[in-house]
N, CA, C and O atoms as a Maestro MAE file, in Angstrom:
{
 s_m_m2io_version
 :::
 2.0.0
}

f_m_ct {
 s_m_title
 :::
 protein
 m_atom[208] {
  # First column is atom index #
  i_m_mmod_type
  r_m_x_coord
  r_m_y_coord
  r_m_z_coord
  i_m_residue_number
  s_m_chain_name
  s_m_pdb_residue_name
  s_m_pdb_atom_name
  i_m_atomic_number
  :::
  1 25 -34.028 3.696 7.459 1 A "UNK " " N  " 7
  2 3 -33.444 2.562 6.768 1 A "UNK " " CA " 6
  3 2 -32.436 3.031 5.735 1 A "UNK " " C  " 6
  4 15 -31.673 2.197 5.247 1 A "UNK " " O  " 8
  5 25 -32.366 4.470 5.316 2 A "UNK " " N  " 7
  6 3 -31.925 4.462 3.782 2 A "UNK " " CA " 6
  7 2 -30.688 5.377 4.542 2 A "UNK " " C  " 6
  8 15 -29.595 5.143 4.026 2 A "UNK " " O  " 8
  9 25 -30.647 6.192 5.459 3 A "UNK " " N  " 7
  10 3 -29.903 6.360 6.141 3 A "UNK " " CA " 6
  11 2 -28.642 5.563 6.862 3 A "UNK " " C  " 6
  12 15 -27.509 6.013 7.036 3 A "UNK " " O  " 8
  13 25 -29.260 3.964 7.318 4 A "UNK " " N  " 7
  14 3 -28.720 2.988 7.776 4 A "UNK " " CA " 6
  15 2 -27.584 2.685 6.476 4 A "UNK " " C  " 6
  16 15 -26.368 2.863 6.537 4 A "UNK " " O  " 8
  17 25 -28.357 2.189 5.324 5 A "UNK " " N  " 7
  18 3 -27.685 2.130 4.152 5 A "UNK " " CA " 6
  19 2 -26.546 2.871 3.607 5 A "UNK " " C  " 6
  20 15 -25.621 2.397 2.948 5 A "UNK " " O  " 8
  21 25 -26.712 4.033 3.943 6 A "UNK " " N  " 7
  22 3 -25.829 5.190 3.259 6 A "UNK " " CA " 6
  23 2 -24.501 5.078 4.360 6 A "UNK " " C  " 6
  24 15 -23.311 5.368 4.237 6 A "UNK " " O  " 8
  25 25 -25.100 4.658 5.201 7 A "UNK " " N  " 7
  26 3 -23.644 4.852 6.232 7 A "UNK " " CA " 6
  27 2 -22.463 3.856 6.201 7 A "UNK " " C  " 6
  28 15 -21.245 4.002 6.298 7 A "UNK " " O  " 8
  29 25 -23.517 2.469 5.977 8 A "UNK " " N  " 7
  30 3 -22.668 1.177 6.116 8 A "UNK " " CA " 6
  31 2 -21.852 1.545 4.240 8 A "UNK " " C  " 6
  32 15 -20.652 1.364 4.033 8 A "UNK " " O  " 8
  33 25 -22.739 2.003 3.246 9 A "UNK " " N  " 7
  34 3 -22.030 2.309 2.258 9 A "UNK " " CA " 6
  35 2 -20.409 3.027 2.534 9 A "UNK " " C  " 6
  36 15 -19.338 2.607 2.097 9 A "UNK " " O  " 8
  37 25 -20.610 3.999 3.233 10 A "UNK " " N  " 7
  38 3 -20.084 4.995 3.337 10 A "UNK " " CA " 6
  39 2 -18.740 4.584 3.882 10 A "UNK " " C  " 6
  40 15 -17.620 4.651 3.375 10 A "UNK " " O  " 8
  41 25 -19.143 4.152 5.027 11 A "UNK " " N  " 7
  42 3 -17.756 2.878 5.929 11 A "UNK " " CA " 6
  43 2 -17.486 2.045 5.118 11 A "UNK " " C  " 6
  44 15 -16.269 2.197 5.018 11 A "UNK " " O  " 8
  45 25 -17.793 1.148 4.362 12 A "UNK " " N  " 7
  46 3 -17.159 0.387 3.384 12 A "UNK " " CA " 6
  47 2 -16.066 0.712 2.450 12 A "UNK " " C  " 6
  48 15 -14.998 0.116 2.311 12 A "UNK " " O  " 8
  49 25 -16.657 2.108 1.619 13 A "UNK " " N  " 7
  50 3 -15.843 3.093 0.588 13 A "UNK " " CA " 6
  51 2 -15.198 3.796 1.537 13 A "UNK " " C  " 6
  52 15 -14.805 4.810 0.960 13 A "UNK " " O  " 8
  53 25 -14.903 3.830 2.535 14 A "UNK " " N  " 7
  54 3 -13.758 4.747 3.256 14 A "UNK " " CA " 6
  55 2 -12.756 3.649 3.501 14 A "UNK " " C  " 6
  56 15 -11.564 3.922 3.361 14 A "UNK " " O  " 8
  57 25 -13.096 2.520 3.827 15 A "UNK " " N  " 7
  58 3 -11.973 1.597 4.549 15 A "UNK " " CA " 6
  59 2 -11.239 1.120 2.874 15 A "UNK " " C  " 6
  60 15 -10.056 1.062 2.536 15 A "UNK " " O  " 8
  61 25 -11.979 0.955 2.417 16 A "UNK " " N  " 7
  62 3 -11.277 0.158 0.741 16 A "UNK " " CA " 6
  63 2 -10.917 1.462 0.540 16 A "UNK " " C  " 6
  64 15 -9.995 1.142 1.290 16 A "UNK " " O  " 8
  65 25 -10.719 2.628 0.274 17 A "UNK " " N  " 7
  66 3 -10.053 3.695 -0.253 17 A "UNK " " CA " 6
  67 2 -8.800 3.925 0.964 17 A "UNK " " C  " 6
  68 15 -7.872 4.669 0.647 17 A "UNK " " O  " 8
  69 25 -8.786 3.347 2.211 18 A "UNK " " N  " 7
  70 3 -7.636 3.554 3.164 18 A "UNK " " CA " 6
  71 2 -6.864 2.721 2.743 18 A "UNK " " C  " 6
  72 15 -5.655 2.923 2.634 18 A "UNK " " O  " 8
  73 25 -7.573 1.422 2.374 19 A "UNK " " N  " 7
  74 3 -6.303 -0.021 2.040 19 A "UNK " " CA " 6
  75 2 -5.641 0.469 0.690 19 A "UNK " " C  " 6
  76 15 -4.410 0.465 0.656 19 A "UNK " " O  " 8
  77 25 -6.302 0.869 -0.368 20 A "UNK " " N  " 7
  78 3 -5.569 1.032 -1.931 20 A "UNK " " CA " 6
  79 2 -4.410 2.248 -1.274 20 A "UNK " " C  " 6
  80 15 -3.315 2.092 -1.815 20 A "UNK " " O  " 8
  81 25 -4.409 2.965 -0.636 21 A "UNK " " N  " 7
  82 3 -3.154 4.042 -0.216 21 A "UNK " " CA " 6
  83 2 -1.612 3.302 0.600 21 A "UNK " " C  " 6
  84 15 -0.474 3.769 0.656 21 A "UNK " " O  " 8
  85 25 -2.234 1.849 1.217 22 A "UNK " " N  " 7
  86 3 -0.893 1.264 1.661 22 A "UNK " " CA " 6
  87 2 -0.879 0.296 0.862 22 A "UNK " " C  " 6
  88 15 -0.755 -0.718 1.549 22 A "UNK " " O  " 8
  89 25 -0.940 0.018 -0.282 23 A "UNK " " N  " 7
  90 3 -0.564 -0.816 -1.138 23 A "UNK " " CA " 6
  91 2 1.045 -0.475 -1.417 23 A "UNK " " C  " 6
  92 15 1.618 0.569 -1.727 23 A "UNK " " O  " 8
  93 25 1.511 -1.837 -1.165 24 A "UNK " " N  " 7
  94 3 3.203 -1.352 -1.538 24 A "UNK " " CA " 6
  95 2 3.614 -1.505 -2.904 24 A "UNK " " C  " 6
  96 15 2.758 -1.967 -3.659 24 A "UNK " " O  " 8
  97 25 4.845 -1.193 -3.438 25 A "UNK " " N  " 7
  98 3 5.327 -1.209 -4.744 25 A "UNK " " CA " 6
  99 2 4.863 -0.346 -5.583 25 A "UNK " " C  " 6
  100 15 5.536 -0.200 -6.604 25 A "UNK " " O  " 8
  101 25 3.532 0.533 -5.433 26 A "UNK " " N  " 7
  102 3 3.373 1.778 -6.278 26 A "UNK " " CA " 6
  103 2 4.002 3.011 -5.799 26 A "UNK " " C  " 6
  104 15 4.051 3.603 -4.721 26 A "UNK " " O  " 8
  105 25 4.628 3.253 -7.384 27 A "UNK " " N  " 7
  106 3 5.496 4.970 -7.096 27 A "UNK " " CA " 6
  107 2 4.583 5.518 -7.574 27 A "UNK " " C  " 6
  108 15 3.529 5.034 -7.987 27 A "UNK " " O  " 8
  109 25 4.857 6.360 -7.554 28 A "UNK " " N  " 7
  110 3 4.260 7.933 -8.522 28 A "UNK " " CA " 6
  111 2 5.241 8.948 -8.968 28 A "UNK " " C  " 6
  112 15 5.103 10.014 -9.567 28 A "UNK " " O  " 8
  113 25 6.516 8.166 -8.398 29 A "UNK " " N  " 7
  114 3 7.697 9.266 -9.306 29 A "UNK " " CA " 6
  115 2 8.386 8.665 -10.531 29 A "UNK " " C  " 6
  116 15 9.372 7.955 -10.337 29 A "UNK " " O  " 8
  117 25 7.990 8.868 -11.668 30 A "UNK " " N  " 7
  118 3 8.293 7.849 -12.614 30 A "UNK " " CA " 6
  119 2 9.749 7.777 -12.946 30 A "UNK " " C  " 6
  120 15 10.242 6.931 -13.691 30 A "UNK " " O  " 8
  121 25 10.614 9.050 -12.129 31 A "UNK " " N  " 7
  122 3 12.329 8.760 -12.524 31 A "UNK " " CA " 6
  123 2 12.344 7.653 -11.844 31 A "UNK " " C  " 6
  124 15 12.854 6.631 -12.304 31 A "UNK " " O  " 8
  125 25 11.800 7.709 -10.682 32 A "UNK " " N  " 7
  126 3 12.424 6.612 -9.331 32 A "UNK " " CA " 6
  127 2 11.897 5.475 -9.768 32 A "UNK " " C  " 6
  128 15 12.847 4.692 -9.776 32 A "UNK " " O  " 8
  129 25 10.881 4.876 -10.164 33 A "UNK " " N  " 7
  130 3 10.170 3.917 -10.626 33 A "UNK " " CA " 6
  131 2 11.105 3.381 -11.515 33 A "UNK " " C  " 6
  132 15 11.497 2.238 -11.283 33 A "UNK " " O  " 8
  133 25 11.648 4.129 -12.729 34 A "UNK " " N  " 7
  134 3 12.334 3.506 -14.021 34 A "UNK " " CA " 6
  135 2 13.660 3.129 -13.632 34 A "UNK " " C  " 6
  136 15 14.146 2.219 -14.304 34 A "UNK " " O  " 8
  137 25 14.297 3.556 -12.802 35 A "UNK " " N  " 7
  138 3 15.422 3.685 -11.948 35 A "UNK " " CA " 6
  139 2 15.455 2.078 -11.148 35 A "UNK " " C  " 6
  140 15 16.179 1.083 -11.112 35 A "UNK " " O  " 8
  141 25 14.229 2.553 -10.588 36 A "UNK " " N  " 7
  142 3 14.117 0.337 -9.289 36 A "UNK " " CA " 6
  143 2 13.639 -0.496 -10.679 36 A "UNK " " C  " 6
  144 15 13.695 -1.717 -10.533 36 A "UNK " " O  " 8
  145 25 13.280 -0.135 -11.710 37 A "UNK " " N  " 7
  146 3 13.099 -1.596 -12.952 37 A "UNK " " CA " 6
  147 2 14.429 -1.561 -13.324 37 A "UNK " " C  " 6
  148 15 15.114 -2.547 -13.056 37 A "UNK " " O  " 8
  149 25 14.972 -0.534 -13.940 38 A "UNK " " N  " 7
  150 3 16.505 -1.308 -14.056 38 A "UNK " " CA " 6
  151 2 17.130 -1.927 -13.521 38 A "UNK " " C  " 6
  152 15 17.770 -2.890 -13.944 38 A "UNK " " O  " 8
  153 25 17.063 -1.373 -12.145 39 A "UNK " " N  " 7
  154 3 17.939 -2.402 -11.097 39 A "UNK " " CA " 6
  155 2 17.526 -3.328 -10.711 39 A "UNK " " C  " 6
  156 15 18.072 -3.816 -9.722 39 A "UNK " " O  " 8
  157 25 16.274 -4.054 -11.359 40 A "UNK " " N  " 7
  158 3 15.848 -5.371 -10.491 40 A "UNK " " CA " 6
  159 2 15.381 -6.005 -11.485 40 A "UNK " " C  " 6
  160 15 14.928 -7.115 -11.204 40 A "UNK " " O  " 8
  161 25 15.314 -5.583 -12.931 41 A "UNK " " N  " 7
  162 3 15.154 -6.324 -14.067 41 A "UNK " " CA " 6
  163 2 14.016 -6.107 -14.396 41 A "UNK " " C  " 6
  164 15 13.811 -5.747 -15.555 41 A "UNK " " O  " 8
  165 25 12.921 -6.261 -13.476 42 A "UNK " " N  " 7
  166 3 11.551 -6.475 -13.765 42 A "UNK " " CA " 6
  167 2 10.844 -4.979 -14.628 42 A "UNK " " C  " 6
  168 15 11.253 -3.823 -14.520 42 A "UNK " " O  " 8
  169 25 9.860 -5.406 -15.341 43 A "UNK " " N  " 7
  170 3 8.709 -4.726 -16.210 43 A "UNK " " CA " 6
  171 2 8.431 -3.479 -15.468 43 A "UNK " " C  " 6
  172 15 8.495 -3.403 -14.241 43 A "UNK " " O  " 8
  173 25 8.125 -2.519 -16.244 44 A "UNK " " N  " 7
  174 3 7.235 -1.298 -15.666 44 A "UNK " " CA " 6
  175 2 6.023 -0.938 -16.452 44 A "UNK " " C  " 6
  176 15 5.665 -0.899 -17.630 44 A "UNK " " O  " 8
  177 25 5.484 -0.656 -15.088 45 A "UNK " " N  " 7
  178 3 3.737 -0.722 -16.076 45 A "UNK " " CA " 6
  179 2 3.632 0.872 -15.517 45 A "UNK " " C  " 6
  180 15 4.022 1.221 -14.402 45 A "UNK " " O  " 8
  181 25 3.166 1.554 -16.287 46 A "UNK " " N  " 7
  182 3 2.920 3.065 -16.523 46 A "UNK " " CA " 6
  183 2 1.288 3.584 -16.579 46 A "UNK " " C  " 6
  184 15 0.814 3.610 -17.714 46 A "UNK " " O  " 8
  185 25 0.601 3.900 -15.728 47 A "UNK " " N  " 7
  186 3 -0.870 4.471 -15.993 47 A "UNK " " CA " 6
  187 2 -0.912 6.028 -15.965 47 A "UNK " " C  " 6
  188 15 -0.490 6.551 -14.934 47 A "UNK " " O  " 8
  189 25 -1.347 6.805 -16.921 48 A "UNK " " N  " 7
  190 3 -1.324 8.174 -16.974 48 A "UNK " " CA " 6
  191 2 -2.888 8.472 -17.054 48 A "UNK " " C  " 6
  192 15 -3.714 8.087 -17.882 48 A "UNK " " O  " 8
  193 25 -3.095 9.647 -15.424 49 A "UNK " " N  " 7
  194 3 -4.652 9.640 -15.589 49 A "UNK " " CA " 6
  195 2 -4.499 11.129 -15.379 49 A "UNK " " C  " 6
  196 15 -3.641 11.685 -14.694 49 A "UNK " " O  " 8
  197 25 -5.522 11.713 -16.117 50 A "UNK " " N  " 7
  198 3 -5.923 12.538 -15.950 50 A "UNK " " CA " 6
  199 2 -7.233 13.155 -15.039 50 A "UNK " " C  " 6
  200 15 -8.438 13.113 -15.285 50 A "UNK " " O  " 8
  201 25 -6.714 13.569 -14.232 51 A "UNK " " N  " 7
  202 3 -7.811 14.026 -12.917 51 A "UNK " " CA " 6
  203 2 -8.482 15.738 -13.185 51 A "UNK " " C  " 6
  204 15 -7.941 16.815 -13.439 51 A "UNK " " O  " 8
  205 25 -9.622 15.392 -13.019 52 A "UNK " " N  " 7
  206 3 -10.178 17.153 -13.278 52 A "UNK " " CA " 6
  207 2 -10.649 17.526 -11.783 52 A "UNK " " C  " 6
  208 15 -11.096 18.646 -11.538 52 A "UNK " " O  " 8
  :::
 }
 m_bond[207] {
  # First column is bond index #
  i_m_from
  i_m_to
  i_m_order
  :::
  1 1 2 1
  2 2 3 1
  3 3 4 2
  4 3 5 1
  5 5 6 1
  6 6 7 1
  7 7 8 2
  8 7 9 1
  9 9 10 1
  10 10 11 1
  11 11 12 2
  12 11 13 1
  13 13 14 1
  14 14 15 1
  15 15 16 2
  16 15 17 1
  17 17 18 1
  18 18 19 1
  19 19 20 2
  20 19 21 1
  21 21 22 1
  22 22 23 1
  23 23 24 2
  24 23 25 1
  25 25 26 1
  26 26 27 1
  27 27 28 2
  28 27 29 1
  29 29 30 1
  30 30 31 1
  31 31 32 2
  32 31 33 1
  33 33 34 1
  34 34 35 1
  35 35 36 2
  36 35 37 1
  37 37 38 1
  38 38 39 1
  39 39 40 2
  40 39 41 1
  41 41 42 1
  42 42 43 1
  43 43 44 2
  44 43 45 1
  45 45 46 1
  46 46 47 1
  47 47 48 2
  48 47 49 1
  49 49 50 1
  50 50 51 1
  51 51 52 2
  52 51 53 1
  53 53 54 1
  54 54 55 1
  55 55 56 2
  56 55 57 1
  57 57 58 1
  58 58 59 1
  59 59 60 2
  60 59 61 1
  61 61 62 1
  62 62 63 1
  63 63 64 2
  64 63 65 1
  65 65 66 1
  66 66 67 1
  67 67 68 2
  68 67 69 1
  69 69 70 1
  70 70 71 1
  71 71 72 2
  72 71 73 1
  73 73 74 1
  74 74 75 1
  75 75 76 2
  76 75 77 1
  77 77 78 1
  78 78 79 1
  79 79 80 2
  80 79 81 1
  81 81 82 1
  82 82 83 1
  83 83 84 2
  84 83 85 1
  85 85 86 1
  86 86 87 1
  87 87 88 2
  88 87 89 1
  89 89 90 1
  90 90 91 1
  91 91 92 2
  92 91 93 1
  93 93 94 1
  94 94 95 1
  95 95 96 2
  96 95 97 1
  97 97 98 1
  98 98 99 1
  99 99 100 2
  100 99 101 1
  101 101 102 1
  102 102 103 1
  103 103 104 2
  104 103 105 1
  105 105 106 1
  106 106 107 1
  107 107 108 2
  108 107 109 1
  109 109 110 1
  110 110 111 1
  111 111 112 2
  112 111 113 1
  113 113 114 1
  114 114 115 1
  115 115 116 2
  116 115 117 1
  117 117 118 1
  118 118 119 1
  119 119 120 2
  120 119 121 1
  121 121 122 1
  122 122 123 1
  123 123 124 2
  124 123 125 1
  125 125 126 1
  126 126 127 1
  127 127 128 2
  128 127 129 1
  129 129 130 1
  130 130 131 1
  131 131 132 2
  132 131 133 1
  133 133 134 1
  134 134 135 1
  135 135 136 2
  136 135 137 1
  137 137 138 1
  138 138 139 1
  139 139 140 2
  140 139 141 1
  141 141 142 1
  142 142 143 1
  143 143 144 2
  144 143 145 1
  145 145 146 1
  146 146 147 1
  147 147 148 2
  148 147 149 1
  149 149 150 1
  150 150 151 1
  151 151 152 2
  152 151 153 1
  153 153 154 1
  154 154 155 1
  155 155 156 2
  156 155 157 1
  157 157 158 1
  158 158 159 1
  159 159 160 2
  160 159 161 1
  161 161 162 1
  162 162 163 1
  163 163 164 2
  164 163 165 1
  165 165 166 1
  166 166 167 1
  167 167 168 2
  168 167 169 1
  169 169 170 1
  170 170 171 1
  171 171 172 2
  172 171 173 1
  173 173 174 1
  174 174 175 1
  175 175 176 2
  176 175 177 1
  177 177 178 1
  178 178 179 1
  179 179 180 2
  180 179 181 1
  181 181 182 1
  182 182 183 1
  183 183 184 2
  184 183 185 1
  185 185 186 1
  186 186 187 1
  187 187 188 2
  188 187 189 1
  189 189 190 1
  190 190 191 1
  191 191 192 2
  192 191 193 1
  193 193 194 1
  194 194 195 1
  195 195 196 2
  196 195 197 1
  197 197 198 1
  198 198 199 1
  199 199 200 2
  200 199 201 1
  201 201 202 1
  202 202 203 1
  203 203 204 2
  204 203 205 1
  205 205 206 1
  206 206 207 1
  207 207 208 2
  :::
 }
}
């Protein structure tokens, strides 16, 4: 049973971690990013994470 559990977990957190990677409109190059807000007017929102 706990096996059963761990798997359907497991497939769940794999497919939602495949969808957040084709999410459109996120850069990660912040020249290029600041670059498409100038040219289109709109806001830039900036998150700085630190990964260990």
């Amino acid at each position: 049973m706990w096996r059963l559990l761990l798997v359907v977990l497991f497939v769940a957190w794999s497919s939602s971690a495949s969808a957040q990677e084709k999410i459109s409109g996120w850069h990660t190059d912040l020249d290029s990013a600041c670059k498409l807000a100038r040219e289109s007017g709109k806001p830039l929102f900036v998150v700085f994470r630190c990964v260990r």
